[in-house]
N, C-alpha and C positions, 0 to 999 in steps of 0.2 A: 197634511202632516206626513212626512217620511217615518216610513218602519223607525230608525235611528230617533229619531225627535216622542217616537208613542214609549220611546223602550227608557227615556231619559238617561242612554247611553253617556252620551256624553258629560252629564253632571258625574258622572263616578269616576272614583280613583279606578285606574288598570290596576287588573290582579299581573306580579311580575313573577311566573313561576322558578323555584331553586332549578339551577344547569353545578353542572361541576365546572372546578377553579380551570383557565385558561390556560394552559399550557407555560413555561418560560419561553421566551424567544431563544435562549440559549442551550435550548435542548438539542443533545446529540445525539445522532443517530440510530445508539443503541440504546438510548431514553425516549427515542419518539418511535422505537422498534415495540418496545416492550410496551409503551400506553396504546399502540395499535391495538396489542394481541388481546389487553383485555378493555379498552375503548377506545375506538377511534375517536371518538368525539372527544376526549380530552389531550389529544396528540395536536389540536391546533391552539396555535397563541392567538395574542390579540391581534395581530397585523392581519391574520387570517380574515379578521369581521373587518377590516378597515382597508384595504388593498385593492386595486384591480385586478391585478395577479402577484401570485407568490409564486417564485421558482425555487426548486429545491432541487435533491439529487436523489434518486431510487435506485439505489448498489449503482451501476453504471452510466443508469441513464436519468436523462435531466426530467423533472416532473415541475408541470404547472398546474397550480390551485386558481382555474378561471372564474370571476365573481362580474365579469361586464355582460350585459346581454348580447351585444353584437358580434362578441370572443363566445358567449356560449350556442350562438343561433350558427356562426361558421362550421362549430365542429359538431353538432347534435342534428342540422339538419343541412344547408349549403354542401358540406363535403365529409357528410357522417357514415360515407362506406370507406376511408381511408382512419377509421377508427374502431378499432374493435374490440373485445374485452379482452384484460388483462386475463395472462396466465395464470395470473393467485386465481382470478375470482372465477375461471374456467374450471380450474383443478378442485376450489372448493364446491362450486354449486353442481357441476356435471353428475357425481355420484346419486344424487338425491335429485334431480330434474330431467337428466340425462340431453337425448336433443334435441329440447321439444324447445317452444318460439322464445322462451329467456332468452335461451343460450344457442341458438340457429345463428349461421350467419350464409349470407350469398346468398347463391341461389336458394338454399333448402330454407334460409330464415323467411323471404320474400312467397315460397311456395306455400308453408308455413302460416305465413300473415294473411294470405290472399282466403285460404280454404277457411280459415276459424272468419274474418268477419265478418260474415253474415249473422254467426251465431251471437254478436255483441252490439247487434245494436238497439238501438233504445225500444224499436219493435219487438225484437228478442226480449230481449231483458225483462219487458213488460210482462211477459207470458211468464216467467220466472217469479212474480212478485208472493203470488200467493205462499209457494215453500218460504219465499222469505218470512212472510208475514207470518207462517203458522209457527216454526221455528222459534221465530220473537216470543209470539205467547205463549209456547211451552217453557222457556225459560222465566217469563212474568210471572206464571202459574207455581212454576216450583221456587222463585221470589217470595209470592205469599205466605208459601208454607213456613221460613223461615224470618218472618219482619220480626226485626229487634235481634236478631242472633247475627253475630260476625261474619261477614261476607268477603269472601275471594273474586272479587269481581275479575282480577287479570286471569285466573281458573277459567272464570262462567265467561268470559266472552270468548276465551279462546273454544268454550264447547259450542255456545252458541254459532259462531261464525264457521267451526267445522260442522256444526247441524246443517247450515245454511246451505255448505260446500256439499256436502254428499247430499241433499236431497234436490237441491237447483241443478248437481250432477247426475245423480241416478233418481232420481225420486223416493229414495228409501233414505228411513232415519240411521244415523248412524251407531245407535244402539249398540250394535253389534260387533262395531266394528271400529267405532269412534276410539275406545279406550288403546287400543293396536297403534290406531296409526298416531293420537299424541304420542303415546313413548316412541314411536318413532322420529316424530318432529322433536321430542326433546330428545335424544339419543344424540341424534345428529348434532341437535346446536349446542348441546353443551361438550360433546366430545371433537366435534371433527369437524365443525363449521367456523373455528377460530385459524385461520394461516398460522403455522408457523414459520421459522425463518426459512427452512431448505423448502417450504411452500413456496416462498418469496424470493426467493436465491434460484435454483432449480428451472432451467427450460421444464415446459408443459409434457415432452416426451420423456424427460427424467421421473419417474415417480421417485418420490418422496415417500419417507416413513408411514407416513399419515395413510396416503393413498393405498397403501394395503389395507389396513383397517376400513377404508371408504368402501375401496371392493368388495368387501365382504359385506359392510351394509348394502353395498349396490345389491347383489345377491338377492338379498332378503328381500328389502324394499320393494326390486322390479316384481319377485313372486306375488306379494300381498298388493302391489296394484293390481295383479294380474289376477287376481281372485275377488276384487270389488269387479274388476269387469265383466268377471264372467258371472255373478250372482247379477248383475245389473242384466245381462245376453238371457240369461237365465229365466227373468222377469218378464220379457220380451215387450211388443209393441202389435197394438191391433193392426191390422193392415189398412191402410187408408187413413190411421187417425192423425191429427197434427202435433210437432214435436212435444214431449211432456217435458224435455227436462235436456241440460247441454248432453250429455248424451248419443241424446236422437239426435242432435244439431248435429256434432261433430261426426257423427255414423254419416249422414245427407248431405254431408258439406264435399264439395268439388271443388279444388282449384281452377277459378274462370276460365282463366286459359290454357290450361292441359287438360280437363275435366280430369286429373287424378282428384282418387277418394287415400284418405289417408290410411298406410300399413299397419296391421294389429301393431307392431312397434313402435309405431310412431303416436299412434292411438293411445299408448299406455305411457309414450312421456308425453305427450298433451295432458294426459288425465290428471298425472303427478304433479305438472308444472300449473293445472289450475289448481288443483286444490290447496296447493301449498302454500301459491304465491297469495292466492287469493284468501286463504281463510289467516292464514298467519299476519299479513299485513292491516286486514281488516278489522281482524280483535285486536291490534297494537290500536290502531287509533281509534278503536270505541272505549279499551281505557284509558286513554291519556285524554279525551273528552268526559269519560265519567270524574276523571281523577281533578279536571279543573275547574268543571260544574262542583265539585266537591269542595273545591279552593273558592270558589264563588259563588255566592247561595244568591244572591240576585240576579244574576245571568239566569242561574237554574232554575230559577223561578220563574225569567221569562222563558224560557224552553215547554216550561210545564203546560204556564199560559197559551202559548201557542199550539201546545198539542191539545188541550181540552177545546181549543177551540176549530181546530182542524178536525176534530171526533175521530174516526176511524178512516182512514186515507191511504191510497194506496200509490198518494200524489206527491210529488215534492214541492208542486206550486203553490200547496199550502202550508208549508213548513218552509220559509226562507230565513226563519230567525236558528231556529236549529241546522239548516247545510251549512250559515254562516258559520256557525261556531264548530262544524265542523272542519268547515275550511280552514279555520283559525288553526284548529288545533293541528292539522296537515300541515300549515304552516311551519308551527314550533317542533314538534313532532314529528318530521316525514319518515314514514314509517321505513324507505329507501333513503339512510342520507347521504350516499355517496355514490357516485356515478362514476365507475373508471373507466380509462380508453387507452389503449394502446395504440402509437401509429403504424400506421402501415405503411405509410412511405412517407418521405418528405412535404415540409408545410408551411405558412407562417401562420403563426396565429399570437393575435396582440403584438404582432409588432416582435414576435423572438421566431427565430428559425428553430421549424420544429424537424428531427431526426427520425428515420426509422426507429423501434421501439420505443420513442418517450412516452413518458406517462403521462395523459391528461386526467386530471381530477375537475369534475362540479359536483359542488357537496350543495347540495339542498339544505342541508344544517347550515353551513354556512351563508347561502345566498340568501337561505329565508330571516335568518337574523345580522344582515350586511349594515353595516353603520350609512352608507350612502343610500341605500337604496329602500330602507322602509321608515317610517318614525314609530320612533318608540320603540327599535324592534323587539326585544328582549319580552312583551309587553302581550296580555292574552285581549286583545282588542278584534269582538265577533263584525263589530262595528264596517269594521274596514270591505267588509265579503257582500256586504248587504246591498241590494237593489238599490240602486243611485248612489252605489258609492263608484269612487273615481277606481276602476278595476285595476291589479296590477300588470306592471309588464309581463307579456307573454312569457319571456325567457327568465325572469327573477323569482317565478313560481311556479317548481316542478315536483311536487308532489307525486306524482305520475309518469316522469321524463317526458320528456317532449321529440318532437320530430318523427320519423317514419317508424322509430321505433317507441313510440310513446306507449303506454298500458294499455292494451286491447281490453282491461275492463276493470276502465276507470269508471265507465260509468257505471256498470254493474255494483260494483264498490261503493259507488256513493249512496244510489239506491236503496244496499243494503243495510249500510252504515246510518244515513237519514235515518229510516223508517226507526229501524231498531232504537235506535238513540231517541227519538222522540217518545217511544211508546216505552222505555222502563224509565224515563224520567218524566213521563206525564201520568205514570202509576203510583212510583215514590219518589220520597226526598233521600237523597242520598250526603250521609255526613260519613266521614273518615273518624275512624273510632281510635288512630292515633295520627301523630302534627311530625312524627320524625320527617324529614320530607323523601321525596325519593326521585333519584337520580335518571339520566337518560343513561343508557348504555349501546354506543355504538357497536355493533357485532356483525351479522348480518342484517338486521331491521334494528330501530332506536327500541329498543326494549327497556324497561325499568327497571330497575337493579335490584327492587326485591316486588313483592305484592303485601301490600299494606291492607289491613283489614278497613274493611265500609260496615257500616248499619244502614240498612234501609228502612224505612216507613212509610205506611198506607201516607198517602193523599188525601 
């Protein structure tokens, strides 16, 4: 009997989660300027989920929305150094990442790349599990204390996944320092992480309005990383002992081939660029998985089933019914939905001659719910992820990006994401205490456009 056949998936209707209404086709450019600035995701119509490509026009230059996989394997990995990020999304992320492996490109992305992988791989990571795992049950713990009282789950995961972050990064909780750097992440994204026009209009050497205000969070921000680091320096390391936490990784880590070790500057946007990327992304999709286990009490039930029967596990080979659903929810959800690229010199791609500066888009929002290319898409089916299921196309599932520059720690993520996610829904049941539904909000990650209160309950 297949996983799919014990879970009697199949006999159930799909749960088809609320998206906001689809765009007009007849929106003009300062209607589909303005749904940018406060969603992207509802700036595309329907031809968007139903098309190979869509060309449009960005201020001068022509921009293609790619949905085939052989148009997106050309430009992500065949010929992905003649593509590089847009100026919007340079001049918005640089303040707060600065130029660490996001936002690298050439040589310094490639030197960048080489010295951090060691620290990501599934051997790595492995040594990492335990802060994950203690993290998880200090949040369980303080779960308990409050069962039956209304719960901010999009709050507690974003504290959880930054507990995760600072203790997998320094080995210390982030107590102290946790409540700093949220107003920081929220500072940013709600003030200065949205483009606006002279953002989008503006060569990257023009500063824009915005970009003074950035500088001055730059200011801040680099100081208070620079003071996790030095309490982390602070902390030190026995001599001899093996790495405790990325940290030490990235301290020991040498670029193969020049044996450079990375500059205290470079060190401190690596630091900023894990923590950010990683803990912000990874609390988006542990709630849009609590929030559709919540829409689904039979899914979540088998989640539960499977975590009581996995007991305490430090494994994902025992939890394949909960990574599917998390895949799933990567799916609907990618916590990145938009991929931009800028060319860099002349190209074809699909069949249209591509120009210096055009704009290419792959929207993961899009391509994960493309009317040719998945069934059902619309549709929360864990089904589809599950051992012996027929996998998807390499290029139709980027959760992650793909090619040279795909996530150096996706699988870290997943890891994380698994474990946690198995272990508060195989403690309680979680119900939503209200049915308004709640929206995706494309910004810089799909965020939700409010946090709706949960009730949890013993098991």
């Amino acid at each position: 009997m297949s996983i799919a056949e014990s879970y009697d998936l199949a006999e159930r209707a799909p749960l088809v989660p609320p998206t906001p209404p689809r765009a007009p086709e007849g929106m003009g450019a300062l209607g589909r300027l303005a749904a940018i600035r406060h969603n992207a995701i509802a700036s595309w119509g329907q031809r968007a989920y139903e098309d190979d490509v869509v060309k449009g026009r960005f201020f001068n230059h022509a921009s293609y929305i790619l949905n085939m996989p052989d148009d997106i394997r050309h430009v992500l990995v065949d010929n992905y150094e003649n593509y590089t990020r847009t100026a919007a999304g340079i001049r918005v992320l640089r303040p707060i990442l600065g130029q660490g492996l996001l936002l690298a490109e050439g040589r310094a992305w490639k030197h960048q790349r080489r010295t951090l992988a060691p620290a990501f791989t599934p051997r790595a990571v492995g040594t990492l599990v335990p802060h994950m795992i203690s993290a998880t049950e200090d949040i369980v713990a303080e779960f308990e204390r409050s069962v039956g009282a209304p719960v901010d789950l999009r709050e507690a995961m974003q504290r959880l996944a930054l507990e995760i972050a600072g203790r997998t990064m320094f080995s210390f909780g982030m107590g102290q320092h946790g409540q700093q750097l949220r107003d920081f992440v929220i500072e940013y994204g709600m003030k200065l992480a949205s483009p606006r026009f002279l953002d989008l209009l503006l060569p990257l050497g023009w500063p824009s309005p915005q970009d003074i205000s950035r500088a001055f969070f730059r200011r801040r921000w680099t100081k208070f990383v620079g003071e996790l680091i030095a309490a982390r320096r602070a902390a030190g390391k026995s001599d001899g002992a093996p790495p405790r936490d990325l940290f030490d990784l990235m301290l020991a880590a040498r670029d193969p081939e020049t044996s450079e070790a990375f500059s205290d500057d470079q060190l401190g946007d690596q630091v900023a660029t894990m923590i950010l990327a990683g803990h912000e992304t990874t609390a988006t999709a542990l709630f849009w998985a609590l929030y559709m286990l919540a829409l689904d009490p039979e899914t979540q039930n088998d989640v539960a089933d499977e975590a009581r029967a996995a007991g305490s596990t430090e494994s994902l080979d025992k939890l394949p019914f909960t990574r599917a659903v998390l895949d799933e929810t990567l799916r609907l959800y990618p916590p990145a939905f938009l991929i931009a690229r800028a060319a860099a010199g002349p190209d074809t791609v699909a069949g249209e001659p591509i120009r210096k500066h055009d704009v290419i888009l792959i929207a993961p929002w899009l391509l994960h719910r493309h009317e040719k290319l998945w069934d059902n898409p619309n549709a929360f089916k864990p089904a589809r992820f599950l051992p012996g299921a027929p996998p998807p196309d390499r290029f139709v599932y980027l959760p992650f990006g793909l090619g040279p520059r795909v996530c150096i720690g996706a699988h870290f993520a997943l890891v994380e994401a698994t474990l946690a996610l198995s272990r508060i829904v195989g403690a309680f049941r979680i119900e939503l205490i209200d049915r308004e539904p709640v929206m995706p909000i494309g910004v810089v990650t799909t965020q939700p456009d409010r946090s709706p209160a949960f009730r949890l309950t013993r098991r």
